[in-house]
C-alpha positions in Angstrom: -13.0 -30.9 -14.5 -16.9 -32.1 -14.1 -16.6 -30.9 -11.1 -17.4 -27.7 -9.6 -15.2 -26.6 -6.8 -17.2 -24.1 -4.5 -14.2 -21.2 -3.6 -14.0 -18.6 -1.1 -11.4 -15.8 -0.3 -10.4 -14.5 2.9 -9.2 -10.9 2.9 -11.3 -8.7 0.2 -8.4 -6.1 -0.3 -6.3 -5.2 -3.3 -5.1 -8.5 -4.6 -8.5 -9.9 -2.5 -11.1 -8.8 -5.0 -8.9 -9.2 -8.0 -8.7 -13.1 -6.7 -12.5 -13.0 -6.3 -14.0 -11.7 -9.8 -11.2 -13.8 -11.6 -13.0 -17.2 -10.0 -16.2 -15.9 -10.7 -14.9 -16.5 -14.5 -12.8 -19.4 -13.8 -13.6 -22.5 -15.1 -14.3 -25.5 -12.2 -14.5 -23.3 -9.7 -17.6 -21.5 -8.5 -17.2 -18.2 -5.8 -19.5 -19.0 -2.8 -18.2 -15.7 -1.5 -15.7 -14.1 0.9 -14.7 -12.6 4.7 -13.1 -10.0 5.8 -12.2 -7.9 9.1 -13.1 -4.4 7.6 -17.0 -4.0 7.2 -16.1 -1.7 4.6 -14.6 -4.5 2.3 -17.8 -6.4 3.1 -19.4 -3.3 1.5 -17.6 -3.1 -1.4 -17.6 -7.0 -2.1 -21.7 -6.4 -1.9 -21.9 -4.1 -4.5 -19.7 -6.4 -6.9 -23.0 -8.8 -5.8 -20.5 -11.3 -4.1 -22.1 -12.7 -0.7 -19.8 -11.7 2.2 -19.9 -14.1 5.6 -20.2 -12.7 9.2 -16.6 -14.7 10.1 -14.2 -16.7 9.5 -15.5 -19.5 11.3 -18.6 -19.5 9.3 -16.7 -19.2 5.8 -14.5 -22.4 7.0 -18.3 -23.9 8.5 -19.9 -24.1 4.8 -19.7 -27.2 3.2 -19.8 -25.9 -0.2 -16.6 -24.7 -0.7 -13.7 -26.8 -0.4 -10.8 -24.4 -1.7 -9.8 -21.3 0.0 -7.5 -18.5 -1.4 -5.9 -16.2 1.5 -5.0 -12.7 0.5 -4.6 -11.2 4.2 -1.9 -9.3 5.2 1.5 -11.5 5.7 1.7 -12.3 9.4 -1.9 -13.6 9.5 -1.9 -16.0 6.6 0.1 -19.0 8.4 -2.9 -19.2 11.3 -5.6 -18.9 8.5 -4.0 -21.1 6.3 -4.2 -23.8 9.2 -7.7 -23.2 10.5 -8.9 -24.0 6.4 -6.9 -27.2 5.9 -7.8 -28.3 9.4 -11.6 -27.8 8.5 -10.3 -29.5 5.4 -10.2 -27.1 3.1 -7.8 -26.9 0.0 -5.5 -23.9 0.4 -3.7 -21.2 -2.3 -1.8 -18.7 0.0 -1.0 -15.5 -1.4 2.6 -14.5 -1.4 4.8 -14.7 0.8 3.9 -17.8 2.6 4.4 -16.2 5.4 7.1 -14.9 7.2 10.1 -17.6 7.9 10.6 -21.3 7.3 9.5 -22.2 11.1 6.4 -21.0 10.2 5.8 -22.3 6.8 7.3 -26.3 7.7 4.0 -26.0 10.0 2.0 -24.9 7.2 3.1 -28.1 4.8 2.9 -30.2 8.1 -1.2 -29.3 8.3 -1.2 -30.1 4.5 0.5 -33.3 4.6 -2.0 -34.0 8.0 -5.4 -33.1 6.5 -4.7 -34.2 3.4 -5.3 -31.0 1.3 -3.9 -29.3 -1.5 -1.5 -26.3 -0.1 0.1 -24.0 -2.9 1.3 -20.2 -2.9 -0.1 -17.8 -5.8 3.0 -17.0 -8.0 1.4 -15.4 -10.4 4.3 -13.5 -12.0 5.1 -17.1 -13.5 2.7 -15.7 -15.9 4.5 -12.6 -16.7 5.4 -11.8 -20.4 8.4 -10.5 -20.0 9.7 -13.4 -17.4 8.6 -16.0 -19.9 10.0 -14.0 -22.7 14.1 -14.4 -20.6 13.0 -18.2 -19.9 12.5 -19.1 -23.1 15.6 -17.4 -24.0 17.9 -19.2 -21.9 16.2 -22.2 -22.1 16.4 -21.8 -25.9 20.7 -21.3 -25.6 19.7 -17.8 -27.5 22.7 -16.1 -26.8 24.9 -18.9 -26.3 26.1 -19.7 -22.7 24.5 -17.0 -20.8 26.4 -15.6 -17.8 24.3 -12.9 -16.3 20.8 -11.5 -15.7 19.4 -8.9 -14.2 16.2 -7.9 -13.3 14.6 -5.0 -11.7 11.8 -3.3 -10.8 11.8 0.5 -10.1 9.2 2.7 -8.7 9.4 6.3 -7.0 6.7 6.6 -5.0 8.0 4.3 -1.4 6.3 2.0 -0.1 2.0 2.2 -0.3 0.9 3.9 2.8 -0.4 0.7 4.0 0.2 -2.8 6.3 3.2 -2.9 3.7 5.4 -0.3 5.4 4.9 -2.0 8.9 7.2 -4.7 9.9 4.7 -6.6 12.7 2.5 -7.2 9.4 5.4 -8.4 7.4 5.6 -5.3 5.4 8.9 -4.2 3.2 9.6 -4.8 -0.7 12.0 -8.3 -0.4 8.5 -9.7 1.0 6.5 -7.5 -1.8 8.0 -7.5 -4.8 11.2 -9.4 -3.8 9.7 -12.7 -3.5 8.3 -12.5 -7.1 11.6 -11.6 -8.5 13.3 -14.4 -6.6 10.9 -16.8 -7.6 11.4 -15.9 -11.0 15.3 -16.3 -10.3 14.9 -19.8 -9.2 12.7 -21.5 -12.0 14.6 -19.8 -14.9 17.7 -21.7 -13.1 15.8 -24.9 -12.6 18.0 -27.1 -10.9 21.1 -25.4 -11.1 22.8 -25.2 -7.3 22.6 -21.6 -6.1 26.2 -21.3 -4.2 25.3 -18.1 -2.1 23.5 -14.6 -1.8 25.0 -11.1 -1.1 22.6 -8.5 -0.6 22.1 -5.1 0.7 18.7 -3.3 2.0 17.6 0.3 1.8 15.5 2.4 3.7 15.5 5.7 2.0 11.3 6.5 2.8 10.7 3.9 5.8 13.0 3.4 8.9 10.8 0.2 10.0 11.3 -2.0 7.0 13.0 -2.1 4.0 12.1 -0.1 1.2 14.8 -2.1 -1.7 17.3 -4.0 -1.9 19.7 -5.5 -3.6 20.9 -9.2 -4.3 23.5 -10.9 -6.5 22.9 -14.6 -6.3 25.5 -16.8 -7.4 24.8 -20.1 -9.5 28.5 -20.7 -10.2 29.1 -19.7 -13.9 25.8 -17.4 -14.0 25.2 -14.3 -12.2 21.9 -13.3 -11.2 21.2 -9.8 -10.4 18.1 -8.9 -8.2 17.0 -5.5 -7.6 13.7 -3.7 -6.2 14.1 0.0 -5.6 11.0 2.4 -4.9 13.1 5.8 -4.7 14.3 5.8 -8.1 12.9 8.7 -10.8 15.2 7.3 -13.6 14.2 3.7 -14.7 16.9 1.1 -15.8 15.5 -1.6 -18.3 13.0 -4.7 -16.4 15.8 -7.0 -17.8 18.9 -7.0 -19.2 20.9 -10.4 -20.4 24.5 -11.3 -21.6 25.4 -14.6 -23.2 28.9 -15.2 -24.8 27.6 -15.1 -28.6 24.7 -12.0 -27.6 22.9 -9.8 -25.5 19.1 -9.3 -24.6 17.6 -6.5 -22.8 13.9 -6.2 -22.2 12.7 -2.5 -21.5 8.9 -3.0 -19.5 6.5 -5.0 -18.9 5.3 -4.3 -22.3 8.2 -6.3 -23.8 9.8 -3.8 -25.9 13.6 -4.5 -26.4 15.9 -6.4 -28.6 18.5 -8.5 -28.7 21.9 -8.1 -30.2 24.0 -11.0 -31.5 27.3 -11.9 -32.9 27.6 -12.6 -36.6 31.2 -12.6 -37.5 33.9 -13.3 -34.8 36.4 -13.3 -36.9 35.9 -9.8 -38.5 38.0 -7.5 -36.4 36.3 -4.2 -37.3 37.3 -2.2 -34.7 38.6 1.5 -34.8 39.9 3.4 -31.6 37.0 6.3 -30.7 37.4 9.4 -28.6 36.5 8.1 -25.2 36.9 11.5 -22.5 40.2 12.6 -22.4 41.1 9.4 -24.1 40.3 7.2 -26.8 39.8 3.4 -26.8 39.7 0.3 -29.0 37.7 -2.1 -26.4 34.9 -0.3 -25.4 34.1 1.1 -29.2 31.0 0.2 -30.6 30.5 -2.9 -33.4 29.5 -2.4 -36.6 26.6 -3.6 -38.6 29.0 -6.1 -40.6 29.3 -7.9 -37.4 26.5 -7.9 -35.6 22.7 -8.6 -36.3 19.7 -7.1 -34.3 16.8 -9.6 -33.6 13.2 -9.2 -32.2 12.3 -10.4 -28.7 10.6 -14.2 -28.9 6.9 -14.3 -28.9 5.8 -16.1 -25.6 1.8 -17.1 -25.1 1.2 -16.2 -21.1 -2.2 -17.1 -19.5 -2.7 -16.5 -16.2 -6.0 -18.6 -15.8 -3.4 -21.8 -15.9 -2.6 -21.6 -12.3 -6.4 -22.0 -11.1 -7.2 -24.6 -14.1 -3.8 -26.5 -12.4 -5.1 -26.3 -9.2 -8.5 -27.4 -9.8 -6.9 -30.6 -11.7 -4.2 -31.2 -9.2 -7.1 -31.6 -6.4 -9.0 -33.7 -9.1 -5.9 -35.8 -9.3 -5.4 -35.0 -13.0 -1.9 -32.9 -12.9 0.5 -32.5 -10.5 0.3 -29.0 -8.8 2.8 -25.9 -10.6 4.0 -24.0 -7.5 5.6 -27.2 -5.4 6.0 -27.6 -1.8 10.0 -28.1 -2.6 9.8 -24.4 -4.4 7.9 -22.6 -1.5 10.7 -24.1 0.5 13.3 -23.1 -1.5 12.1 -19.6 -2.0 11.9 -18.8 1.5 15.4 -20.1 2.6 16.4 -17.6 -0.1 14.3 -14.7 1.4 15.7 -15.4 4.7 19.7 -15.4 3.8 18.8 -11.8 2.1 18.0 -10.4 5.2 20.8 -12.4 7.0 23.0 -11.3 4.4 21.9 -7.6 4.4 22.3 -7.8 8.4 25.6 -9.0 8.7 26.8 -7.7 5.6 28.1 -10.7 4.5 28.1 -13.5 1.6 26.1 -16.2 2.4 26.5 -19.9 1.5 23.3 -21.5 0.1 23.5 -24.5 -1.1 26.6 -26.8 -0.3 
């Protein structure tokens, strides 16, 4: 990394400036500075002293910078994206991509063409609390696990912003979904997803969908996906089951626990009032057969993803967020919203 990379961002919104004043602490990568439509965001960029160019054109012009982050809304970043790598600029795309696999095959076609770097910011790879489940069923914790779920719950609808209009590719399975479905996919690896069912909500916002819900089948796991923004009473971020133990992960904070199985062969259980009834499966375990454990420690640095892409165009590591992943990804995001359509089961991958 000898080399300094000269960086710009286009859009200097939200995740815009929070892109810029983390390269202006990045290692190998200097911030030349960034563009944007509103003259207000120019404004604001100025008084974080970060120079601000009159266009596009003139951003994509200067031969300093030779890697471009795009954190516009979603239906511009497919004809940005292509305007940098054909002025031969190295690309990170905030997610989504953009907004079907039509569009993003171009995308990767103007990579492979120019013969530039094209990635997609995932930064919730960095998450605590997803690396925290990875590790755990990577590490065969609970035994052979057989479901997950994740969630995240808000109450407020969707921001009163581009995100709530569908020509700008605004709902939460392009918000938040994609990071959750990401997440989904490298936690399973390789493991063949054999189809989606999924259901959409629109509760605040008639134009786009403001949740939904997806259960995505990888044959003897379950994988629960859900992203609600109407909901007062919060269900825990994860929650895990494995033959020999269970895991369930509260926040984002990473309080939980995890309960396993100590004793199989001690049959300790006593029929309990249940209702109007009383019942020997559903009463609780005691303490002489199971054992509570703390949640795994898991280190989470989110600067890895600029110090890969910085050695990936220096030829020194191969790049974290693959083309094969984008791809994959995306398919997925599109047979939710088939699926949710047609209110049908999808098949994935044959």
């Amino acid at each position: 990394m000898d080399k300094v990379f000269g960086g710009a961002v286009i859009g200097f919104g939200g995740m815009g400036s929070w892109h810029a004043n983390r390269i202006k602490s990045a290692q190998g990568i200097e911030l030349i500075g960034v563009y944007d439509i509103d003259p207000e965001r120019h404004e604001a960029a100025r008084k974080d002293e970060i120079y601000t160019f009159s266009s596009r054109e003139e951003l994509l012009a200067d031969d300093r910078i030779g890697l471009v982050t795009i954190a516009t809304p979603n239906d511009v970043h497919k004809e940005i994206a292509i305007a940098a790598m054909a002025a031969g600029k190295n690309v990170i795309c905030e997610k989504p991509v953009t907004l079907s696999s039509k569009d993003l095959e171009e995308m990767l076609g103007a990579a492979e063409k120019y013969g530039v770097l094209f990635t997609v910011h995932q930064n919730r790879r960095w998450d605590g609390d997803y690396l925290t489940v990875k590790k755990i069923y990577e590490d065969n914790t609970l035994g052979r696990i057989y479901n997950i779920e994740s969630r995240v719950q808000g109450s407020r609808g969707i921001p009163g912003d581009w995100r709530g209009i569908k020509k700008y590719g605004g709902g939460m399975v392009l918000d938040w979904g994609v990071h959750l479905l990401d997440q989904a996919l490298t936690i399973m690896g390789d493991k063949k997803l054999v189809s989606v069912y999924a259901t959409t909500t629109h509760i605040t916002n008639d134009e786009v969908d403001d949740g939904f819900r997806a259960t995505l089948n990888f044959g003897d796991v379950n994988y629960y996906v859900e992203v609600t923004t109407n909901d007062f009473v919060e269900l825990p971020r994860w929650f895990v089951l494995g033959e020999n133990g269970s895991a369930v992960i509260e926040n984002w904070d990473i309080e939980g626990r995890i309960v396993k199985v100590k004793d199989w062969e001690n049959y300790d259980v006593t029929p309990i009032q249940a209702g109007a009834g009383i019942t020997k499966t559903m009463a609780p375990r005691t303490s002489k057969t199971i054992k509570k454990y703390p949640l795994p420690k898991v280190h989470s640095d989110w600067g890895e993803f600029y110090r890969n892409v910085i050695a990936c165009i220096n030829g020194e590591e191969n790049i974290i967020v693959t083309h094969k992943q984008i791809r994959r990804c995306m398919k997925l995001i599109e047979a939710i919203f088939e699926s949710a359509k047609t209110n049908s089961v999808v098949p994935f991958e044959e």
